[in-house]
N, C-alpha and C positions, 0 to 999 in steps of 0.2 A: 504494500500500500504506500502511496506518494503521500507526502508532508500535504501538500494542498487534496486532497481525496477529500472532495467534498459528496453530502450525502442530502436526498430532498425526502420531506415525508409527505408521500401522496398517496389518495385513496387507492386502493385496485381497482374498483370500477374505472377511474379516469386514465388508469396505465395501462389495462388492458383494451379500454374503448378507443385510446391513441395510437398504443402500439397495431389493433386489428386493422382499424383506420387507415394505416399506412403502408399495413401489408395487404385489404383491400385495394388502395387504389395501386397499389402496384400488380396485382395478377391480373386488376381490368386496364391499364392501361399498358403496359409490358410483358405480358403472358399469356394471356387465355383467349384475347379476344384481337379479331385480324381488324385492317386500318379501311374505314371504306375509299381509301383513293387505291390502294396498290391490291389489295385483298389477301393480305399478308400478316402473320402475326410476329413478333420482334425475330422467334429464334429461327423460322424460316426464313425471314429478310438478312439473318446474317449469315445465313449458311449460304445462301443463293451469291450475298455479295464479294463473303471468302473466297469461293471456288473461282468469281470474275475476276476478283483480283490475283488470283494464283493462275489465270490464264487458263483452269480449267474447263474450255468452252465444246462444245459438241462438234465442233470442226478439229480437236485436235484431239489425241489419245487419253484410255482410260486413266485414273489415275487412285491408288487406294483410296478407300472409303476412310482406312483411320488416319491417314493424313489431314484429309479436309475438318475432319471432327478435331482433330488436335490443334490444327489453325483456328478454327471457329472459337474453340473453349480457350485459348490462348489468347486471342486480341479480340472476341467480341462479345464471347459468351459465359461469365465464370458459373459453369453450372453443370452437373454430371455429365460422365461421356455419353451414356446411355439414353438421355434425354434426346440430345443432340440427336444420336444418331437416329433413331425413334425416327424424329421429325424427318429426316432424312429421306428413311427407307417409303416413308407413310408418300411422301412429294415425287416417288420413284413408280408407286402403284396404280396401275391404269385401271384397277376395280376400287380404287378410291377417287382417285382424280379423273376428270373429262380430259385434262391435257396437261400431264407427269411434267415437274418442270426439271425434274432431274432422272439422268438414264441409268441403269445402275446392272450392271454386269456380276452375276453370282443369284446366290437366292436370295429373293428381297420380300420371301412369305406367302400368302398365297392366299387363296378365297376361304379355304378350309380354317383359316386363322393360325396356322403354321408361325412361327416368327422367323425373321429372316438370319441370315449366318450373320457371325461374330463380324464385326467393322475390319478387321484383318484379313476376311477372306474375298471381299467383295471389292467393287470401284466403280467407281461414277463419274458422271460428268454433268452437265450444264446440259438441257435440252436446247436444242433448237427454239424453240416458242419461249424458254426461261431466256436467252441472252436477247431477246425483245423486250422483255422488264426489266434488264440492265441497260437496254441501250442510250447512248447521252448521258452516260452518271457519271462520266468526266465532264462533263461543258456547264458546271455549275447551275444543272437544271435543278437538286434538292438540296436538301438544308443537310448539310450533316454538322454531328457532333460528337464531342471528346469519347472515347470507349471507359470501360469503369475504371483505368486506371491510367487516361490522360496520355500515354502514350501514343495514338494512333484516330484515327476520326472515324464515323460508320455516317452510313446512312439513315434518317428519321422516316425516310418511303422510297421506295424505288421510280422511277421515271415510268413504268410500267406502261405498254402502248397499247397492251390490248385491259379491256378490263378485265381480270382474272377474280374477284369477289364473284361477279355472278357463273364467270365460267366454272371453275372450279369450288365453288362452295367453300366452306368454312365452318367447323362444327368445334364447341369448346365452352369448359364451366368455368366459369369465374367468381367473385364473391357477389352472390345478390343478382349477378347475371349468366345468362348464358344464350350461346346463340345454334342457330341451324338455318346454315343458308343450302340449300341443294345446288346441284353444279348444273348447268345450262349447256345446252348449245351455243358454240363460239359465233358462227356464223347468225345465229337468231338474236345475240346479244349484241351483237356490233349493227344490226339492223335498229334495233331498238335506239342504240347512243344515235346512230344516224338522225332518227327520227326526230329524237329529242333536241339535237341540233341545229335540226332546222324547224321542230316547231316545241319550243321551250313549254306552249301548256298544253303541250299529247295529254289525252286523258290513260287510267290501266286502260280500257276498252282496245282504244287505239294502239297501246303498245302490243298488246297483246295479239295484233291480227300480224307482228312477227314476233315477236317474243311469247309463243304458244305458251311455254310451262319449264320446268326441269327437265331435263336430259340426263340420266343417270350412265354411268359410264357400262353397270350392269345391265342395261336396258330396262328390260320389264314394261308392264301396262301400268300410265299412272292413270288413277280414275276420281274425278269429279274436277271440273272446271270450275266450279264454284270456289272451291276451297282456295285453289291455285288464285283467283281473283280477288279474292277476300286477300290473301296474305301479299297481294302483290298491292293491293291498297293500304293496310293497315300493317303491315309487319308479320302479323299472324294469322296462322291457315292449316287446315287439315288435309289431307289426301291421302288416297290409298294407293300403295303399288303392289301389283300381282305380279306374280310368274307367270314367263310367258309358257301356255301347256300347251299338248297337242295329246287325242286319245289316237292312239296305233293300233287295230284289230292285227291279231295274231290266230294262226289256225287252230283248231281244236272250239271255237267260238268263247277263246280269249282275249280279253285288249289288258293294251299297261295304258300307263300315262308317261308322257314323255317330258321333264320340266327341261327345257334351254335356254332360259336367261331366268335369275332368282331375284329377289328385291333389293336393292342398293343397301349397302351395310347389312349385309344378314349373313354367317357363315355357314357355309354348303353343309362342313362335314356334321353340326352340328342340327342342322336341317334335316337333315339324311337319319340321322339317328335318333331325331324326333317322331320321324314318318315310321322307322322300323319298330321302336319303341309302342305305336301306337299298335302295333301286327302281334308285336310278342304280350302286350297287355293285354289282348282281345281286345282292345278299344273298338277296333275297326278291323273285323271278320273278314273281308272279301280281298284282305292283301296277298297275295301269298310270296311276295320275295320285294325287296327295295334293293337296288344297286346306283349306285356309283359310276358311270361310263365316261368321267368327262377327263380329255387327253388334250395334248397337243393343238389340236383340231377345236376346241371349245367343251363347254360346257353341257354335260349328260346324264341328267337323273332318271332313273328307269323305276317304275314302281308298277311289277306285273301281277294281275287282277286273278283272281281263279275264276273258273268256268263260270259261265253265266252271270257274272255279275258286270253291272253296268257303270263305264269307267265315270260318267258324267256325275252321279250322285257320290264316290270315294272322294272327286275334286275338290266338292263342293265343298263337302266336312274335311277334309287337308287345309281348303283355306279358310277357313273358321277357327284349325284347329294347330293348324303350324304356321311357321315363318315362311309360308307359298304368298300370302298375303298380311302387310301390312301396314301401319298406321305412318305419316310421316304429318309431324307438325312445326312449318315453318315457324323459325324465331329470328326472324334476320336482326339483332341485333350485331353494331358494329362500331369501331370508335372513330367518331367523326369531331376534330377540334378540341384532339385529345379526351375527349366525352365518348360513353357508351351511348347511343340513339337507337331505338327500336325503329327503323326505318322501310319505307316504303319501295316499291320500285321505282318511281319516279328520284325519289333522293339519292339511291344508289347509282341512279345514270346521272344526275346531277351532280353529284361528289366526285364521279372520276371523269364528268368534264370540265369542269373547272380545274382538277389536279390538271389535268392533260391541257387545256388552256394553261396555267403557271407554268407547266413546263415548257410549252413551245415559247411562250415569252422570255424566260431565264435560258433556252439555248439560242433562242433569234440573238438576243442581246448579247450573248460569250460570243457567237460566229460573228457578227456585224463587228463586234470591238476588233475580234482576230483576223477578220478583211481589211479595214482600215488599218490597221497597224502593218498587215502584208503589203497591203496599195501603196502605203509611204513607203515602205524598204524598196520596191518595185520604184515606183517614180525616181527614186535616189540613185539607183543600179542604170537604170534608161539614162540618168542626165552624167551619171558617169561615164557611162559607154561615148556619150556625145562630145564630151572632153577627154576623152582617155587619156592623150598622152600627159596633159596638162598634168592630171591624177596621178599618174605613173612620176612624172617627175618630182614632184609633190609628197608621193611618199617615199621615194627611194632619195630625197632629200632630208627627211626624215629621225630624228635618233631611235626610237622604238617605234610602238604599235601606239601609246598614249598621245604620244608625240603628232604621229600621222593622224589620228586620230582628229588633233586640234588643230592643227592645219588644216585639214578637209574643213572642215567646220568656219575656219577664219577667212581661209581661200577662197571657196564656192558657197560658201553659204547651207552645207549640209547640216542637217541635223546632228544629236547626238548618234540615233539608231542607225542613221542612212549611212553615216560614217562607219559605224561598227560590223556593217554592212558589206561595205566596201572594203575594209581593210583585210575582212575575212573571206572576199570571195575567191575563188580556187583560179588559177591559171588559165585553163583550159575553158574557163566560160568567158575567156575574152576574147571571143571571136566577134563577126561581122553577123551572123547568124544566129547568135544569141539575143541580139535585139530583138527581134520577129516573136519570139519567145514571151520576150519579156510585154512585147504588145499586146499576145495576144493573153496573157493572164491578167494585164490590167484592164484589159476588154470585161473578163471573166470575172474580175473582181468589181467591176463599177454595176454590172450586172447584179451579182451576186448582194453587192451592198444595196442596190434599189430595191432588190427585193427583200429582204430583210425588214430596212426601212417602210417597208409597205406593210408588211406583215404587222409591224410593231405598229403602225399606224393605224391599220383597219383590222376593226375587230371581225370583219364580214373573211377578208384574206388568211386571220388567223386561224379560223374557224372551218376554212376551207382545207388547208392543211392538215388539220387533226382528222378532216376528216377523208381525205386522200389517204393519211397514213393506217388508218382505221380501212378501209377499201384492200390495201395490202395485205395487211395480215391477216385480213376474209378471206382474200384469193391465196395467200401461200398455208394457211393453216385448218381451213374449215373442213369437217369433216358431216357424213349423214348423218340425220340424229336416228339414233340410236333405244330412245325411250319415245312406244305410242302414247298418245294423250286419248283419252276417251270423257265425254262428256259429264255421265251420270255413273256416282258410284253404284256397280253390281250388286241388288239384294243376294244375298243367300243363301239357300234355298235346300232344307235339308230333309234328301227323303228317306223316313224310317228304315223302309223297308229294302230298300238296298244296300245304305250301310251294316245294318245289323239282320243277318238271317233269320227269316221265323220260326222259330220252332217251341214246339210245347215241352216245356219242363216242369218238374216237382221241386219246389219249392218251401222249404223249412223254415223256421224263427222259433226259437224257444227264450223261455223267460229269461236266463240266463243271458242273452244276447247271442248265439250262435247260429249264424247261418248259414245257408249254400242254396245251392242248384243243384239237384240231377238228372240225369236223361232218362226218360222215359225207360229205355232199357238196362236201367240199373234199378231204377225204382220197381219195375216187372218183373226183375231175374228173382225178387224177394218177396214179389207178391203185394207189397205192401209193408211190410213188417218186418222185427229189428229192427228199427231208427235207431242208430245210434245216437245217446244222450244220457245223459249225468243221472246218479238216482235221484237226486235230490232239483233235476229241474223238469221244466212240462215245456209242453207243444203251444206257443202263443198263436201259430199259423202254420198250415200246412194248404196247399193246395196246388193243381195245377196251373201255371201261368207261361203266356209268352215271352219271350227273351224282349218282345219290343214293348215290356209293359212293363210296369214298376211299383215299388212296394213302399209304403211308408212307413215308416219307422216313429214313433213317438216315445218320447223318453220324461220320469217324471220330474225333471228342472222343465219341461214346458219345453221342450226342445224337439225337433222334429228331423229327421233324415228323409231327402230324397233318393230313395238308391233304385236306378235301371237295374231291371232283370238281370241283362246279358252281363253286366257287370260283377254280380255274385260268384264267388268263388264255385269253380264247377268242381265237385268232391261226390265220391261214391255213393250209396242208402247207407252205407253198414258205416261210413266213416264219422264221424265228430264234424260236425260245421266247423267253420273259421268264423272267431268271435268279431263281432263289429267295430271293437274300438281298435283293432287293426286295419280297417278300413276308413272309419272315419274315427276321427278323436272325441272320447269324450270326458266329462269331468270323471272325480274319482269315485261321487258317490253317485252317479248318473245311472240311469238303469232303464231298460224297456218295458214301457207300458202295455202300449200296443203295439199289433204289425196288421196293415190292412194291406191289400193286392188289387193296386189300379186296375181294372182295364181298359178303361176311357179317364181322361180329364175330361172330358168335353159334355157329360153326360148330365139331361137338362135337371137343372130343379136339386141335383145330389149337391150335399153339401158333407164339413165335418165337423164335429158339435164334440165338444170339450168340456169335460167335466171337474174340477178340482177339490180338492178335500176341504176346501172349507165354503164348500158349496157353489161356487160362480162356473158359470155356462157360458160358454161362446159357443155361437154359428158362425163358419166362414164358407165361402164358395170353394167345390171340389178344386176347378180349374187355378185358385191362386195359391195351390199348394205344389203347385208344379213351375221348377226348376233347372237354368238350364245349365250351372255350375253344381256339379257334384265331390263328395268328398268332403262334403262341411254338414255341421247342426245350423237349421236354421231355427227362428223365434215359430211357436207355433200358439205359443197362447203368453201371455207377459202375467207373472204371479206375484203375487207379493211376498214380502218374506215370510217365512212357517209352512208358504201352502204349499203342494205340491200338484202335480198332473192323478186324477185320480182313473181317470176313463176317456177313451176316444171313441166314436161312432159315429159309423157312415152313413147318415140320415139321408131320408126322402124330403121331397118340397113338402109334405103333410103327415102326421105323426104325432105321437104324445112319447112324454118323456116320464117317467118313475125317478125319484131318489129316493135315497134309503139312506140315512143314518146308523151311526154307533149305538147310539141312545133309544133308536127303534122308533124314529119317524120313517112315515112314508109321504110322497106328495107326488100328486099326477098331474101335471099341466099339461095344453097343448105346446109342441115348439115353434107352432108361429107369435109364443110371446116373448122368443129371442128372435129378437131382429136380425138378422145376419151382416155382419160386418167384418172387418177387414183382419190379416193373421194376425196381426201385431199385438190387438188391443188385447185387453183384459177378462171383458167380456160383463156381463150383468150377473145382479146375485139370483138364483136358483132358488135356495130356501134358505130359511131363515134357522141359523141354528143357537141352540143352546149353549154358555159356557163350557166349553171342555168336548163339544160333542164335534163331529164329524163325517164326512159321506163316505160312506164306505161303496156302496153299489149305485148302478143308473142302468136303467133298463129303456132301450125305444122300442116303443108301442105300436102298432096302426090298429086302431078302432074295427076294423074287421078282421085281423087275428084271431080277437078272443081268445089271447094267449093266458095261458096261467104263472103264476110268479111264485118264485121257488125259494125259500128262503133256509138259511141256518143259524144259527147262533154259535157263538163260542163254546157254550156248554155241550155244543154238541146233539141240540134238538133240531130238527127239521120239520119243517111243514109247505103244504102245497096251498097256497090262496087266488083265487081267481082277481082279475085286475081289476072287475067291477066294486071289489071292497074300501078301495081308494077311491070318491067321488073326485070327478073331473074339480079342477079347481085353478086358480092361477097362482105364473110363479112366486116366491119372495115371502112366501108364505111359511109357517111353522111344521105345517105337516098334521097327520093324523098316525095316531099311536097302532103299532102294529105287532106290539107281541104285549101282555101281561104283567105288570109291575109288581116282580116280588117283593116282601120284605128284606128277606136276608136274600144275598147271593141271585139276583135277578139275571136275567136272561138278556144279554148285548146281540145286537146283530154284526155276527162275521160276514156276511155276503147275499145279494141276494139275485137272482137271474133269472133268464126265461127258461119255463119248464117245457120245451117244445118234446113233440111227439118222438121216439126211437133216440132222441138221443140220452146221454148218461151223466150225471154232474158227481165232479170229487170233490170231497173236503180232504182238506191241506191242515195239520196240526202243528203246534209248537216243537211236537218230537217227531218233525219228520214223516209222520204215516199222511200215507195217503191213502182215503176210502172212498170206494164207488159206491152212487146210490141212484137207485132207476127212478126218477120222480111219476114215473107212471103206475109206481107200488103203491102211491097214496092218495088218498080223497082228497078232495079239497075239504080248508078249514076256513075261520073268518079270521077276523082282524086279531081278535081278543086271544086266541088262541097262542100255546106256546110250545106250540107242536108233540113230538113221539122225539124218544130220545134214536140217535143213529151210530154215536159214537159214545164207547165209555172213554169217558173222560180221566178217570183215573188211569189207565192203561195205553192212552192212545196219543191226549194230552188235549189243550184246549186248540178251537176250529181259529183258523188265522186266516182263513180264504178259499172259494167257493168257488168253484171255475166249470164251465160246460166242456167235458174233456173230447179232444177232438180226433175224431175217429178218421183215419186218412184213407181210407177204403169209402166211407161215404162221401167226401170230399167232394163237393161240384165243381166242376171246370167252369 
């Protein structure tokens, strides 16, 4: 520590919000974001200016790659080698850039996302079209300044002739900004500056009838003109780019898909092994092989179809579902006046003609000063020729060259230069024939200076030259565009039944959360019977369904699963399902309530009506419980804290609804006095319960059933009471009493359900037993009643849950 080490005490916020400050405006003004005159950002502009200066131009030999990076990091750039070279390799790439401004010999990486060799194995040079954005960066056409350690000078923009912003794009994050410019056609973009040159208020409409859209160097289809219009007025815009495909019929009455151009910035191999990934996940049935074709010769993705399936619908869900199709959202931000500016297309043509007006003014005015200065030497050389000998005697009278020097000067009247001129001209240009020479370059220069002076004079002359020079490098550098424009983005259009094969499967869920699929001929080799399953769990659903249909899943945090058929783990009859929170995640005390088996969303009037334990009901419509991201829980009912999901059911448009309490209420409403609303909400109260009490059962009714209701108790009694015992009533209500209130040790209701004809109901005990009881062995009782005992309770233990056990042999398809 020094004698003077002085120390300040300041807040953190203020040192942290100075020091960000500063390293903000340094990544947006020197890093991250390109200049809208040159379309360049700092370490580019130095790499491109190194190479100029080291005379590495495309007309002359390759030259290491880590040479140029070690010149860069050395006088321009103090920042890793590896950065550098990054930029380097990336300005080398003709599936990044419309027109590479550096050539680069060795591998410089590839579409697959490959990285290119070490900076030692490779070498480069300056393209052709790059020593155009050097050209004139001697003739004090930009501003340069000191490098970071004052040694050497750089440039602040390059002269740049052609506009390279729009040609080449520019993508890069900065603090607080970031930008995405897509890269154009040269020859559409140099129409555009035209345009704008000669009529300074073109509307986008007008640019637009040459300047179509982006040109990506991968080609592809971009689609919606809207979007491309919108961001070419305001900065910001959306569009989509597609691969371009072709379906190929192959014999046996198979086609593939052929992709040969992929979407700008998207990596193939990565692409590829998305497509294959969806074949080996069964996502998408009808693939039966993805290859890789692309050589030499271009780019070749082959993705061949199996028999019979039609390649038009596999496309459609590939570009839904891969990187065949996707999003691009212009952010043309760019730094204009040392500022970032979200800029439009008009300001982007406007920024690099005015750069490009400053520059032809700043080189008219160096060549005009360096004619006049040439014209004097010349006039001084002619008026010596016309005196020669005088001259000759003159200096060879002389003591030195200073000497001669100021004689010429005192003698004839010569300048300082015209003497220095003369004193230094060689022998051999003192012929008789050298004057001819000398007239006719001052022809050339008197010439050469009026026109200059015209140029700097009329702004009409200068403007004509920019755009002469803009005319050349159309015709030496324009190439066909490359990316189609299509008007209106393609809906999407996805048909079931092609991507996914029909077929009828058997279908399992048990309480426990374990499901699957099996085929029909596994389910038959067994008859039905042996399900494998736990002793301790039961059958929540069993039946047949098709692969193009789907099952929901309801869980009691109010949580709901969409899971497609074809998607369920396909596993033998005799085998253990695959448990669901390997498929989708769920919490830790989370658990299945229900499982229902769509076979239509579409289906009128069907709704699903939600029941929770502390009594609240929602209706929602069948159709909004259908999903088209899978792999997640969505909201199916929203609970408050304590409650939980107590029952789901697949209700009709007309119907009555039963609840059954702890406490041994019952309540029967119609369910047109739940409104039906949306999945989210909450839902309305149901009935009205007691301190401590809770719904244990819900039963849906239709008034011409005439179903009877099957109740148990904890303790173990059963009884069978017809539904008439419950008078109609509305909801919100306390309910009517349905079993007998004892003094001591009274009778709770564990469950209660529909006692339909041939089927079988088991009671579920504290100890695990599980007992069948045929509700068709019993009369009907009334309200008041406390049924026939069914279970000893001492030996079997108390009833915890009542379920209608499901027979998979009666099962309807």
């Amino acid at each position: 520590m020094t004698e003077n080490a002085q120390y300040q005490d300041l807040p953190l916020e203020e040192v942290i919000g100075d020091r960000f400050g500063r390293y903000s405006k340094y990544i947006i003004q020197d890093r991250a974001l390109p200049d809208a005159r040159d379309g360049l950002k700092p370490v580019q502009r130095r790499i491109l200016y190194a190479m100029h200066q080291e005379g590495n131009t495309n007309d002359k030999p390759f030259r290491k790659s880590a040479k140029t990076v070690g010149n860069v990091i050395g006088n321009y750039h103090p920042h890793g080698d590896s950065s550098v070279y990054e930029a380097m390799v990336r300005m080398s790439q003709d599936w990044k850039l419309r027109h590479p401004l550096i050539e680069m010999h060795g591998n410089n990486g590839s579409l697959d996302g490959d990285p290119a060799a070490a900076m030692r194995y490779t070498e480069a040079r300056l393209s052709a079209i790059a020593s155009e954005m050097l050209r004139d960066i001697g003739k004090r056409t930009v501003e340069f300044v000191p490098n970071y350690d004052d040694n050497e000078t750089e440039p602040t923009v390059l002269p740049a002739r052609l506009p390279n912003l729009l040609v080449n794009g520019s993508t890069g994050i900065a603090a607080g900004y970031a930008t995405d410019i897509p890269p154009h056609a040269l020859h559409e973009v140099i129409d555009a500056v035209l345009m704008r040159i000669d009529n300074p208020a073109a509307t986008t409409d007008e640019l637009m009838t040459v300047l179509r859209g982006p040109d990506f160097p991968t080609g592809g289809i971009i689609q919606g003109a809207d979007g491309i219009r919108k961001a070419y007025e305001t900065g910001r815009g959306k569009i989509v780019i597609r691969a371009k495909t072709e379906i190929e019929e192959l014999r046996g009455g198979k086609q593939q898909i052929v992709v040969t151009e992929i979407p700008y910035d998207v990596n193939k191999a990565n692409l590829v092994k998305k497509i294959d990934e969806l074949r080996l996940d069964r996502k998408l049935e009808g693939i039966s092989e993805v290859r890789d074709e692309s050589d030499r010769t271009g780019l070749r993705i082959v993705v061949e179809l199996k028999k019979d399936i039609a390649g038009a619908g596999i496309l459609q869900y590939l570009f839904k579902n891969t990187d065949l199709q996707v999003n691009y959202n212009f952010n043309m931000i760019a730094i204009e006046g040392r500022r970032p500016k979200l800029m439009s297309l008009g300001m982007m043509l406007d920024a690099y003609i005015g750069h490009r007006r400053d520059v032809i003014t700043k080189r008219s005015e160096f060549e005009l000063l360096r004619a006049k200065d040439r014209l004097h030497i010349v006039e001084g050389l002619m008026k010596a020729l016309s005196i020669l000998d005088e001259v000759i005697r003159t200096i060879r009278a002389s003591e030195d060259k200073r000497d001669a020097k100021n004689n010429l000067v005192s003698a004839f009247g010569f300048t300082e230069p015209q003497a220095e001129a003369i004193v230094s001209l060689q022998l051999y240009r003192l012929t008789n024939t050298d004057i001819t020479e000398l007239q006719r370059e001052q022809e050339e220069l008197n010439a050469l200076i009026e026109e200059l002076t015209g140029i700097l004079g009329s702004e009409k002359k200068l403007l004509r030259v920019i755009k002469n020079e803009l005319r050349e490098i159309r015709k030496q550098f324009s190439e066909p565009r490359r990316s189609v424009i299509e008007e209106e983005i393609a809906e999407i259009k996805l048909d079931l039944d092609i991507l996914i094969p029909s077929e009828e499967v058997v279908v399992t869920v048990t309480k426990d959360g374990y499901v699957k699929r099996t085929s029909q001929r596994s389910y038959g080799a067994t008859g039905g019977r042996d399900l494998e399953m736990k002793e301790s769990d039961r059958l929540l659903f069993g039946g047949t369904l098709n692969t193009q249909q789907a099952l929901l899943l309801f869980t009691s945090l109010g949580n709901y699963i969409y899971q497609p058929v074809h998607e369920l783990p396909d596993i033998r009859w005799k085998d253990l399902g695959q448990h669901i929170s390997s498929i989708v995640p769920l919490a830790q005390d989370e658990e299945i309530v229900e499982a229902l088996g769509i076979g239509s969303f579409d289906e009128a009037g069907a709704g699903i009506l939600t029941v929770t334990e502390n009594g609240f009901v929602k209706r929602s419509a069948l159709a909004d419980y259908k999903v088209q991201r899978t792999g997640r829980t969505y909201k199916a009912v929203s609970l408050k804290k304590g409650d939980a999901l107590q029952a789901v059911h697949l209700v009709p448009a007309d119907g009555e609804l039963l609840l059954f309490t702890h406490l041994a209420y019952g309540l029967r409403f119609p369910l047109s006095e739940v409104t039906e609303t949306g999945v989210r909400t909450a839902g309305v109260k149901g009935i009205n319960l007691k301190d401590g009490d809770r719904v244990v059962s819900s039963v849906v009714n239709r008034p011409s059933d005439e179903e009877a209701l099957f109740l148990a108790t904890h303790r173990g009694a059963v009884k069978k009471m017809p539904v008439s015992e419950f008078e109609l009533s509305t909801r919100a209500k306390r309910g009517l009493v349905c079993l007998k209130e004892l003094k001591s040790n009274p009778h709770r209701v564990a469950g209660v359900v529909a006692a339909r004809k041939g089927e079988q109901v088991v009671l579920a005990t504290d100890k695990d037993k599980r007992i069948p009881v045929d509700p068709g062995a019993y009369r009907l009782a009334d309200r008041y009643s406390n049924g026939s005992f069914a279970v000893d309770q001492k030996e079997d233990g108390y009833v915890t849950n009542i379920y209608t056990d499901i027979n998979m042999e009666t099962t309807e398809e």
